[in-house]
Every structure is written in structure tokens, then in C-alpha cells.
C-alpha positions in Angstrom: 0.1 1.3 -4.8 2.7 3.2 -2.3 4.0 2.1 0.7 6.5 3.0 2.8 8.6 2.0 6.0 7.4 4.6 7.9 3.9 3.7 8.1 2.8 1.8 11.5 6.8 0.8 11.6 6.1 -1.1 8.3 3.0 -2.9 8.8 1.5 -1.3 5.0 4.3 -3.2 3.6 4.0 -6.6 5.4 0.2 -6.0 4.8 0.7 -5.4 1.2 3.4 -7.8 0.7 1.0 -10.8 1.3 -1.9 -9.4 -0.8 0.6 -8.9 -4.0 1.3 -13.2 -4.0 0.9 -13.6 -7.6 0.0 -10.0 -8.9 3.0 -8.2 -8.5 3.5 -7.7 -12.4 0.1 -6.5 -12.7 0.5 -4.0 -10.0 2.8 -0.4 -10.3 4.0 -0.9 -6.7 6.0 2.4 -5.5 7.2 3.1 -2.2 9.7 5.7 -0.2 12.6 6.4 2.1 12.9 8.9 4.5 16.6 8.7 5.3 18.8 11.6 3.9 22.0 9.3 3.8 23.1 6.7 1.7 24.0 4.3 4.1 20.0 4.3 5.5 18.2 4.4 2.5 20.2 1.0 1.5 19.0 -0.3 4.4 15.6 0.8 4.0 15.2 -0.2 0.2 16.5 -3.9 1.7 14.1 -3.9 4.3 10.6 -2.6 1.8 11.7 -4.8 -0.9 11.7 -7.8 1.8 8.3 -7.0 3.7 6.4 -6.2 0.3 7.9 -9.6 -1.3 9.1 -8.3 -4.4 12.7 -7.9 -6.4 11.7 -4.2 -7.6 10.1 -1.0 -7.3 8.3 0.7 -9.9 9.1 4.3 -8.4 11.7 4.9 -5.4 11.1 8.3 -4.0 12.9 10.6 -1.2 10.3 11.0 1.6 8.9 14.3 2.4 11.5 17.2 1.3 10.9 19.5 3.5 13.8 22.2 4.2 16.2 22.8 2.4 18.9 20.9 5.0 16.7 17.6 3.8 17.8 18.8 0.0 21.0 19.2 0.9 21.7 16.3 2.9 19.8 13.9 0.2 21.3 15.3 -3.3 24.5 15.8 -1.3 27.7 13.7 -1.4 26.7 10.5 0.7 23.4 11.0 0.8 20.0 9.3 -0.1 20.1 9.8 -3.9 23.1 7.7 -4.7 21.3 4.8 -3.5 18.4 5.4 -5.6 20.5 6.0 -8.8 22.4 3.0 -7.7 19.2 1.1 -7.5 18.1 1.9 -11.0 21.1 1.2 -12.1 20.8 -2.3 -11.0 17.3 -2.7 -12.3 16.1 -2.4 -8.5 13.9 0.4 -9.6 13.1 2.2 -12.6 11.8 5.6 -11.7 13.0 8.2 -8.9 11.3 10.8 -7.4 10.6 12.4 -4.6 7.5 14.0 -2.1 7.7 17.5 -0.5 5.4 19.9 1.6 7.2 22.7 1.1 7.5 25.1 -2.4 11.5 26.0 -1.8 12.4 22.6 -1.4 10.4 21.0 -4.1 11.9 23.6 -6.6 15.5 23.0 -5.7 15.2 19.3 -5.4 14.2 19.6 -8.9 17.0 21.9 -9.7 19.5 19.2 -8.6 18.5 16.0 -9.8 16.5 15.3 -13.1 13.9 13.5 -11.1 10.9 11.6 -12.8 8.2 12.5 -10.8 7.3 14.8 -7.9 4.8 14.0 -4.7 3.0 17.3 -3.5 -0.2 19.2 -2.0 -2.1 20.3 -4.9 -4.9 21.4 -3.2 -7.6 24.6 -3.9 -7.0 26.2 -0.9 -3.6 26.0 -0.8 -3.9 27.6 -4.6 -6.0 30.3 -3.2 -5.1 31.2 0.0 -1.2 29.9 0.7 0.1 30.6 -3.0 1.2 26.9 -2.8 1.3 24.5 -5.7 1.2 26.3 -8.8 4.8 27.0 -8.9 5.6 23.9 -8.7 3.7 22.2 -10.9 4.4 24.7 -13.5 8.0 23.7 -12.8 7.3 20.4 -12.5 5.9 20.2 -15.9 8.5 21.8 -17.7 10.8 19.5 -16.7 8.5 16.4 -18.1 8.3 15.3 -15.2 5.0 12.9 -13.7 2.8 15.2 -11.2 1.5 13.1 -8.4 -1.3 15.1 -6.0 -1.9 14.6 -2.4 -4.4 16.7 0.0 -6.8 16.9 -3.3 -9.7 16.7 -0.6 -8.6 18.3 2.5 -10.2 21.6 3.6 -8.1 23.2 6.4 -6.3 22.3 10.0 -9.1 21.0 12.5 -10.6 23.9 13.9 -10.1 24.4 18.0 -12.4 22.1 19.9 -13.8 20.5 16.9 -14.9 16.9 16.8 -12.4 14.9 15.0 -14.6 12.5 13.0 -11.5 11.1 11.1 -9.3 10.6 14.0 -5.8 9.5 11.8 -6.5 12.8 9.9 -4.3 15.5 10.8 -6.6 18.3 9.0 -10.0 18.7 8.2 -11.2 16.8 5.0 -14.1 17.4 3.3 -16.9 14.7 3.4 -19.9 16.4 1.9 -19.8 14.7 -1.7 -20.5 17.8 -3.8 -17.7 19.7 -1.9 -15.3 16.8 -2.1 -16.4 16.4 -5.8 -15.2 20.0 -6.6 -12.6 20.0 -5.0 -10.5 16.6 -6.2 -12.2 18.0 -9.6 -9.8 21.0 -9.4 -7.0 19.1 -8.8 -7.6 16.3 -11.3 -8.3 19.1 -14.0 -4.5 21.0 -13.3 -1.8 19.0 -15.9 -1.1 16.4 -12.9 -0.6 12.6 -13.5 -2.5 10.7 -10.7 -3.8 12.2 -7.0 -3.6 10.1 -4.1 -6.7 9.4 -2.2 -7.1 9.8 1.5 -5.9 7.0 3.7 -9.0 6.6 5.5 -11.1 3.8 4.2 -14.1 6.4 4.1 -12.4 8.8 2.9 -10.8 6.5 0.5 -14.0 5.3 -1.2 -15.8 8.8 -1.1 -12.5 9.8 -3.5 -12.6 6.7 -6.0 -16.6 7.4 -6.7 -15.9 11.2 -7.5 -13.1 10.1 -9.7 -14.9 7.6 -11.4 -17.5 10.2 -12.6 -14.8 12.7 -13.4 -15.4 15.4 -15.5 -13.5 18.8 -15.9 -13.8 21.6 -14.1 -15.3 24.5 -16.6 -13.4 28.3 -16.2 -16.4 29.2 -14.5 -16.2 26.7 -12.2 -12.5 26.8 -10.9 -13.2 30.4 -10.7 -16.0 29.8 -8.6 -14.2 27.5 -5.9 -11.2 29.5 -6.1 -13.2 32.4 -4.9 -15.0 29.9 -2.6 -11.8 29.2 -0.4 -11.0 32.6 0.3 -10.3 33.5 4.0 -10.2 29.2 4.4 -6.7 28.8 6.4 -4.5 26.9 4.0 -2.7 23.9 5.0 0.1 25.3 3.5 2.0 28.3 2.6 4.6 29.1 0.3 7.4 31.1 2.3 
């Protein structure tokens, strides 16, 4: 489960903190901060770890990386990381990471700090069409490091005057099962640890039914959907 302070000004976490009465050791409970400065991200470790009732963290990550002034200011003297590595130090948490939408910031965040895991778009379109993801992962990888996928379903930014079925959806998903199928079955079958479903409760459900029947993808097949998304606007773009 991942929650973070950010999120309807911390409802998730009060939310989740009442449901996890009496399962929190059964539960890998990870959550985020998206201050760059020490100084903030002490105060918003103190303020999850209050609303989701619990002494620890299973993984503490650096919220959405996205330029590489966030890097800087984060791995930099004073910032954000000292307080997670001062968290793990006190048994607070036990694994750091960090999420990112962009390629250049993932890579050098990973250059700095020997993080355990890594949050990012791994998406088909992105592969296809934005060069986005691959490098990373491959990076990612070779540094041991746990892959954690989000955007496994989306399809592109809502088009211009289209109907906006999922209203707290900032892109288009895809809800036809067999595309949403082949598409979180490309990212499930690249080297990652876990994806993320959708936050919509739809959306949500549509994802854990295509994962529960999970198979590969065959050559053919990621060839197929590769091929599939050109000329699809990515969601993102490597620079």
C-alpha cells in the first residue's frame, strides 16, 4: 500500500491509517515526501507516520523527481535524503527510493544515491513513441535496484473536447479489457518488480483481474503492440 501527504491534503493516510488497526505487520505500507529539504521532509515523515498510525515505513521515497533542480535540491546538502537515511538509520524505514516523470532526472538520482527502488511510467506508448522508460529500467536494473511501474494502462492525454469518463484521470486510460490486458501485460513482462494500478476504483479493479490472469507477453506480441502505438501521443517524452 502507498500513501502520501499530498493526496486530498492527507485524507489517504488518515483513511488508511484506521483500516491498518491490527494489520499493520501484515501489510508493506510505503509512502512519500515531496519536500526537497530536510527540514520538510522531517516534518512530513512525522506527520504520515501519525495519520497512517504506525512506528515505520516499509519504503520512504522522494516524490516525483522531476528536473534536475528537484535532484539537486534533494541529494544536495540539507536536503530531503538526509532525513530518509537518517530514518533508516533509526529503524524508521527500511528501504529508500524515489518516483520520477522524467528520464534525466531518474538517471542522475540514481547516479547519486544508491537507492533501493525507483517509481516510474513504464508504459507501451511511452516505449514506442516518447523513447521513455527503457533507459531507465535498464539502468535501474543494473544497479539491483526494485522497478515499480505506474501508467501501465494509460493510453494518451485526453483528446480536445473529449468526454472525460474518469474525471480524477489526467490522461486517457484504456478501459476496453483486451486493450488494457495487453497493455499492463507489456509492462508486467519488462524485468519490473510490481506496477501500480490506477487510482480509480474502476480502473483499479479492471487492473487486478488482468493481473490475476497474467501471462507473458510472446515476441510476437510486444512486437505487435509496439507497432500498435505508433503515431499514439505519448504521455511522455524523453528530452
Amino acid at each position: 500500500m502507498q500513501v502520501g501527504t499530498s493526496y486530498a491534503n492527507g485524507e489517504a493516510e488518515e483513511k488508511l491509517g484506521k483500516a491498518l488497526v491490527g494489520l499493520r505487520d501484515k501489510v508493506f505500507l510505503a509512502c512519500k515526501t515531496a519536500r526537497r529539504d530536510r527540514t520538510g521532509a522531517e516534518e512530513e515523515l512525522r506527520v504520515s507516520l501519525a495519520r497512517c498510525r504506525t512506528d515505520r515505513f516499509d519504503l520512504y521515497q522522494l516524490h516525483a523527481l522531476s528536473t534536475m533542480q528537484d535532484v539537486d535540491q534533494a541529494l544536495g546538502k540539507g536536503g530531503a535524503i538526509e532525513t530518509l537515511v537518517e530514518a533508516r538509520k533509526n529503524g524508521v524505514v527500511r528501504y529508500l527510493g524515489f518516483s520520477a516523470h522524467s528520464v534525466e532526472a531518474a538517471l542522475a538520482a540514481m547516479a547519486r544515491f544508491p537507492f533501493d527502488t525507483i517509481l516510474f511510467p513504464f508504459n507501451y506508448v511511452c516505449y514506442a513513441e516518447g523513447n521513455f522508460g527503457p533507459q531507465v529500467l535498464k539502468a535501474a536494473r543494473a544497479r539491483g535496484m526494485g522497478c515499480l511501474a505506474l501508467k501501465a494502462i494509460a493510453h494518451r492525454p485526453w483528446p480536445e473536447g473529449a468526454e472525460r469518463r474518469y474525471p480524477k484521470c489526467w490522461y486517457e486510460p484504456l478501459d476496453d479489457p483486451e486493450q488494457a490486458s495487453r497493455a499492463l501485460r507489456f509492462t508486467l513482462s519488462e524485468p519490473i518488480t510490481a506496477a501500480v494500478p490506477p487510482g480509480d476504483v474502476r480502473l483499479f479493479r479492471l487492473a487486478m483481474d488482468i493481473a490475476a490472469r497474467f501471462r507473458p507477453l510472446s515476441r510476437s506480441e510486444r512486437e505487435r503492440i509496439l507497432a500498435d502505438a505508433r503515431g499514439t501521443p505519448p504521455l511522455f517524452k524523453a528530452a
